[in-house]
C-alpha positions in Angstrom: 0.0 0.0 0.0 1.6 2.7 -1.2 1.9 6.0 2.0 1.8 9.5 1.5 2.1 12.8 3.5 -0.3 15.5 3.4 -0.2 19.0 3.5 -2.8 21.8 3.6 -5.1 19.4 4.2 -8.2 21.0 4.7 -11.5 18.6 5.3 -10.0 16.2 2.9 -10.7 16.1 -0.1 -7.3 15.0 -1.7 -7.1 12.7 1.3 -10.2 10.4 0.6 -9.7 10.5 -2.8 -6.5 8.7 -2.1 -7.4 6.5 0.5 -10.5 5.1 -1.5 -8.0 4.4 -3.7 -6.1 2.0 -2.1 -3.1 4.7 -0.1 -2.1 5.2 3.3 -2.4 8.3 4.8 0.9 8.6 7.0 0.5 12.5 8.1 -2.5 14.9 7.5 -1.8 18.5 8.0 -3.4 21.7 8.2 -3.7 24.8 10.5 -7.6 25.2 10.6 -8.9 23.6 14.1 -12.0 22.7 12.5 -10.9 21.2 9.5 -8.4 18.9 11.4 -11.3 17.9 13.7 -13.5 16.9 10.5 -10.1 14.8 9.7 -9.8 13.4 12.7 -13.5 12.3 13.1 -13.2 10.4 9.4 -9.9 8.4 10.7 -8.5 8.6 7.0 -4.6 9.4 8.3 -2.7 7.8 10.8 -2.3 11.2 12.2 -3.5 14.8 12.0 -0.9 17.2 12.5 -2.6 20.7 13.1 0.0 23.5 12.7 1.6 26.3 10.8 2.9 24.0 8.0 6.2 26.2 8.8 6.6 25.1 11.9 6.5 21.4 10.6 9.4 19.4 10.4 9.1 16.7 8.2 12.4 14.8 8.1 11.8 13.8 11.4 8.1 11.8 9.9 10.8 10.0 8.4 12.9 9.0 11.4 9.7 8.4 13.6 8.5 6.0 10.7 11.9 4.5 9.6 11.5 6.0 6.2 13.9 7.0 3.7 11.3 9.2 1.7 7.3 8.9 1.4 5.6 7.6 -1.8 3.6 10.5 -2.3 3.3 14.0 -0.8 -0.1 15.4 -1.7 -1.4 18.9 -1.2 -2.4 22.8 -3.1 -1.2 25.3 -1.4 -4.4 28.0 -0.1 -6.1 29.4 -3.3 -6.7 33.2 -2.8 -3.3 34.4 -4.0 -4.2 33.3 -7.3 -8.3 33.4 -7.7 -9.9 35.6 -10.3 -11.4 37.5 -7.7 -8.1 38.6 -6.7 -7.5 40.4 -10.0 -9.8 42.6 -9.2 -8.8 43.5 -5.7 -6.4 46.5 -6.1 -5.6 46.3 -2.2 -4.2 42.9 -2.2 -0.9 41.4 -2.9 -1.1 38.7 -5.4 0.6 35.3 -5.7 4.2 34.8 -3.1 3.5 38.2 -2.2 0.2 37.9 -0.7 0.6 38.9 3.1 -1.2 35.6 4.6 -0.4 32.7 2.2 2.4 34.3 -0.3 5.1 31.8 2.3 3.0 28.8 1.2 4.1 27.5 -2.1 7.6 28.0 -0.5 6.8 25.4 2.1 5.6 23.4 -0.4 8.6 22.5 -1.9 10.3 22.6 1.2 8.1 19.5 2.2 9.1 18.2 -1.4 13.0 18.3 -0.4 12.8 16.9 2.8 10.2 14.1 2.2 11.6 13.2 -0.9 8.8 11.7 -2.3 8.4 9.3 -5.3 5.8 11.7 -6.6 3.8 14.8 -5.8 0.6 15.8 -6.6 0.0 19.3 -6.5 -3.4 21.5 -7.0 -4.8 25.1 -7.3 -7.0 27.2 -9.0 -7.4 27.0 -12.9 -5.7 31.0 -12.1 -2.2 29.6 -11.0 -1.4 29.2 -14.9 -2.5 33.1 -15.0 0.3 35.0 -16.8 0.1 37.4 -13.7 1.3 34.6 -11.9 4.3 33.3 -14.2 6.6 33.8 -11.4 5.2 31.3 -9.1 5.0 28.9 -11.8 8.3 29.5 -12.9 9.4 28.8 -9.0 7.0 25.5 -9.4 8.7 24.3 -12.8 12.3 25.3 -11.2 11.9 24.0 -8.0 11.1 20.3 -9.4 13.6 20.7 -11.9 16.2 21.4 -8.8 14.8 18.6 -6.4 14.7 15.9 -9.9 11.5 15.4 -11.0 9.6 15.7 -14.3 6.3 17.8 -14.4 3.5 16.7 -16.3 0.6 19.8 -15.9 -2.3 21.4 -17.2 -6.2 23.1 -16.6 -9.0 20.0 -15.8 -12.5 20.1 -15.5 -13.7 18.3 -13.1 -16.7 17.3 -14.7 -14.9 15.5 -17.4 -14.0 13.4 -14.9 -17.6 12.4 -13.6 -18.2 15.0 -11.1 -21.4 17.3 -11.0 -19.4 20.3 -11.1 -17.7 22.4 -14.4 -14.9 22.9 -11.3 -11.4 23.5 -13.2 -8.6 22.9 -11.4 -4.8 23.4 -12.5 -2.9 19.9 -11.2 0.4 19.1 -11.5 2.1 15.7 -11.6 5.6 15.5 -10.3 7.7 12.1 -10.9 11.0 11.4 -10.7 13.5 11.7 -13.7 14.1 8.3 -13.2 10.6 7.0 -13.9 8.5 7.2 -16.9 6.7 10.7 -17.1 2.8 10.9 -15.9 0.6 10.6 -18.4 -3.2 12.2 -17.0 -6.3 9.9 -16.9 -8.4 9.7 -20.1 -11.3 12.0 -19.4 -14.4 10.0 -19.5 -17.3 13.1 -19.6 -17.6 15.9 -21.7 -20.6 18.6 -22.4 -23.7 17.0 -24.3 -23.0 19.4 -27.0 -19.3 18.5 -27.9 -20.4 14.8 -27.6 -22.9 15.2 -30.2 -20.9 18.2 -32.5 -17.4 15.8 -32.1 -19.4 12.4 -31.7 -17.3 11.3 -29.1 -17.9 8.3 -27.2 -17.8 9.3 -24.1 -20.3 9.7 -21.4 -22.9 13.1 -21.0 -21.8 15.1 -18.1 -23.2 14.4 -14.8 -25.9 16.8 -13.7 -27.6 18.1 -10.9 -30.9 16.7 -11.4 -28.8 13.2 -11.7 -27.6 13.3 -7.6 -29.4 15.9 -5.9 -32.2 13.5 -4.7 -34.8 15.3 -1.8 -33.0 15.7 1.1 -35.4 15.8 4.5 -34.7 19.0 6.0 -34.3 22.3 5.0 -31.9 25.5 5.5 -34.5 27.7 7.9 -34.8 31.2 6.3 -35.5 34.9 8.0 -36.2 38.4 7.1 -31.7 38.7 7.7 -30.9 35.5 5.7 -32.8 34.8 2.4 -32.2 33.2 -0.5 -30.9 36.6 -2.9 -31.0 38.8 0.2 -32.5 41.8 -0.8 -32.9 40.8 -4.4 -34.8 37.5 -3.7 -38.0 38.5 -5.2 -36.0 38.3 -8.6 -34.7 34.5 -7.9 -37.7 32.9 -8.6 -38.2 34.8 -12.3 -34.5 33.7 -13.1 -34.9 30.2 -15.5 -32.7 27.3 -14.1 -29.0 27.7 -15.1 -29.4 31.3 -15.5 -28.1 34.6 -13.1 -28.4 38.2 -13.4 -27.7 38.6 -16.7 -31.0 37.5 -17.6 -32.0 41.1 -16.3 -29.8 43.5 -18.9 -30.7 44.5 -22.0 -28.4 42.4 -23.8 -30.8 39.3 -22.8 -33.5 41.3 -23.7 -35.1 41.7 -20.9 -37.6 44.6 -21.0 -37.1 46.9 -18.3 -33.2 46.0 -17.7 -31.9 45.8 -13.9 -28.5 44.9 -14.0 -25.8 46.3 -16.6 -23.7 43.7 -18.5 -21.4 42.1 -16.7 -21.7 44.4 -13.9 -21.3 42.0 -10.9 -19.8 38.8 -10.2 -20.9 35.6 -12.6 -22.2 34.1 -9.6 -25.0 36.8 -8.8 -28.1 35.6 -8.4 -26.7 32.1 -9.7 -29.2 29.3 -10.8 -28.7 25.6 -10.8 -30.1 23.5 -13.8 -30.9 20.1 -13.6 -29.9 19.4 -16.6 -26.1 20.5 -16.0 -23.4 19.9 -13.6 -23.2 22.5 -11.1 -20.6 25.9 -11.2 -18.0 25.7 -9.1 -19.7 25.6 -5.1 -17.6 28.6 -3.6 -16.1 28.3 0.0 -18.1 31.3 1.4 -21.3 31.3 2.1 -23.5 34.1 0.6 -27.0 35.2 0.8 -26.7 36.7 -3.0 -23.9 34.4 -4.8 -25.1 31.5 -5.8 -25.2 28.5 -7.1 -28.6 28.5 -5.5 -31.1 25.6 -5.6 -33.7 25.6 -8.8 -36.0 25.3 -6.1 -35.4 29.0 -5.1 -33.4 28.4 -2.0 -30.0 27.7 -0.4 -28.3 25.0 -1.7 -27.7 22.0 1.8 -24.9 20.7 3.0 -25.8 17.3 1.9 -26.4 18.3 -1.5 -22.9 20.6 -2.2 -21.2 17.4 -0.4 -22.8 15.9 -3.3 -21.9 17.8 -6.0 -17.7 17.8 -4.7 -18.4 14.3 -4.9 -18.3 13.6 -1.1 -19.5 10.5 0.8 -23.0 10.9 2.2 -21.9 9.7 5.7 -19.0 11.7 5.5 -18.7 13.9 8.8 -18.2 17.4 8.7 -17.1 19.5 11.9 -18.4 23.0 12.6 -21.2 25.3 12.4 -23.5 25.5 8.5 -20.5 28.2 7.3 -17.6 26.0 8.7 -19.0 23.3 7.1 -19.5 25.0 3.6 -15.8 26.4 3.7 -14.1 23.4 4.7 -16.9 21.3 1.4 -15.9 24.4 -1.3 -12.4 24.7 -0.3 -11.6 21.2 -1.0 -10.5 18.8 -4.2 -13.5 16.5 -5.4 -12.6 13.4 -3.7 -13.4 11.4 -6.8 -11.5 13.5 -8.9 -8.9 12.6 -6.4 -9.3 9.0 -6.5 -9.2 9.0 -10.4 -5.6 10.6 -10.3 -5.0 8.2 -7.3 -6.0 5.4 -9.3 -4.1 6.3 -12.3 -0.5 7.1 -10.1 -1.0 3.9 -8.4 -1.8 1.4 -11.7 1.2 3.6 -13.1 4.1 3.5 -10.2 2.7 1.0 -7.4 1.2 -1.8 -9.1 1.1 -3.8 -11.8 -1.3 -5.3 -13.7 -4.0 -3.1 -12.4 -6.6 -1.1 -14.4 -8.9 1.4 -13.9 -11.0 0.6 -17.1 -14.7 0.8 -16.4 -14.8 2.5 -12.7 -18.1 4.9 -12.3 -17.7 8.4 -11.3 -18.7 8.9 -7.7 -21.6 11.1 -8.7 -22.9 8.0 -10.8 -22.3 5.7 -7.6 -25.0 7.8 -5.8 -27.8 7.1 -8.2 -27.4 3.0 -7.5 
């Protein structure tokens, strides 16, 4: 069983993925008291670690365990330096530079060097490829260049991959020189309309109406806490996969509200059933959706759901600790299909991933 360290942990996303996938979680790490509680309470590492990841020191996980190196050190480091909605935030530092996280792809590599691992896996925002942020990618490319490993990278959707969500992710696969380069996972979904334009033979997206089955209880409303906050009355008129924009002029709507492009995509965001989610943010708004088509916040239950997350899977934390720690994370199942493919390619042999559902497709047997 192949073991891995890792780092920035959050509820564990990355973590499950692997360990459904056949790994064993050595060290889980993060700084976020809930988050490593939500870790704990799903006993998928040997042990949490919760701490600056600076104050860390990971050779000695190697001593304690009798290790020369780890198989795999997994992790991203925290998005916000290199989100879109940074671009737009003249008052904040971008990228290494960012006053709270800039030290954190740093210690990144630092973990790299002293665990040594066979391989990392490494994940942020589709943004980190941003040519605003060629610096840290340069560091990234350099850094595994310096330390001896080949990088295979790019932008995935994670809905290509069976997940209800058009999520993109930038990942990058580090192996060393020594072993064959990483070759990604054959995506296995793709939009209705390329599959029938391209006549590809792979499987229709996974959508909304597919997993989001009733749930039994609902998100309790009030005059402070409403579904579109002081806009609501306008949620209901919005169709199903449509947001604000269906209130400008350019969508011919008769007495415009909104100006083009005047807010953020997610304003007044509705889900479809006929489509995979947007990306589930990891705060908690009254206006930014994606909202239910019912009209109404979007559960716990059903975002775990969409990120691909285990029913039973136990979340620490009050209803916005909860959504942070769910929209922060990595689709576990996207996990597992990178998992899957890493182990079959370096761990095992004679093992296959042919003909595995997607986790959203599990919930509908």
């Amino acid at each position: 069983m192949p073991n891995i360290v890792s780092v920035y942990s959050g509820c564990g996303g990355l973590d499950l993925g692997f360990h459904q996938a056949g790994y064993e979680t050595i060290l889980a790490t993060d700084n976020w008291k809930i988050a490593c509680e939500t870790l704990e309470a799903n006993m998928i590492a040997d042990e949490v670690k919760c701490a600056d990841i600076r104050e860390i020191d990971f050779k000695s996980i190697l001593i304690k365990r009798g290790l020369k190196n780890v198989d795999c050190l997994i992790g991203g480091p925290p998005c916000p330096p290199y989100s879109q909605t940074r671009h737009y935030l003249i008052d904040k530092k971008k990228g290494v530079e960012d006053e709270k996280y800039g030290f954190t792809l740093k210690e990144y590599f630092r973990a790299v060097e002293e665990l040594n691992p066979t391989i990392f896996f490494f994940e942020n925002v589709d943004g980190f490829l941003h040519k605003l942020h060629l610096y840290e990618f340069e560091y990234l490319r350099d850094q595994a260049e310096s330390l001896g490993y080949n990088i295979t990278y790019k932008v995935v959707n994670a809905a290509n991959y069976g997940v209800a969500q058009t999520r993109k992710r930038f990942i990058c696969v580090g192996v060393k020189k020594e072993l064959p380069a990483f070759v990604f996972p054959t995506e296995t979904h793709a939009d209705p309309a390329v599959i029938k334009k391209l006549s590809l033979l792979t499987k229709p997206w996974v959508t909304c109406g597919d997993i989001l089955n009733e749930i039994d209880y609902d998100l309790p409303e009030d005059a402070n806490q409403s579904a579109g906050s002081k806009d609501k009355h306008l949620l209901p008129l919005i169709p199903p996969g449509e947001n604000y924009l269906f209130f400008t002029e350019k969508r011919g709507y008769p007495n415009p509200l909104f100006k083009w492009k005047s807010r953020y995509w997610t304003f007044l965001l509705k889900l479809s059933q006929n489509r995979p989610s947007w990306t589930i943010q990891a705060s908690f708004s009254n206006n930014q959706g994606p909202f239910h088509w019912k009209n109404r916040f979007l559960r716990i239950a059903e975002i775990k759901r969409i990120q691909s997350f285990d029913d039973k899977y136990n979340l620490k934390g009050s209803f916005q600790e909860q959504w942070r720690q769910v929209g922060n994370a990595v689709p576990p199942y996207l996990a597992f299909v990178f998992a899957s493919k890493i182990k079959m390619t370096y761990f095992t042999k004679n093992n296959s991933t042919k003909n595995i559902k997607s986790k959203s497709e599990l919930l509908l047997l």
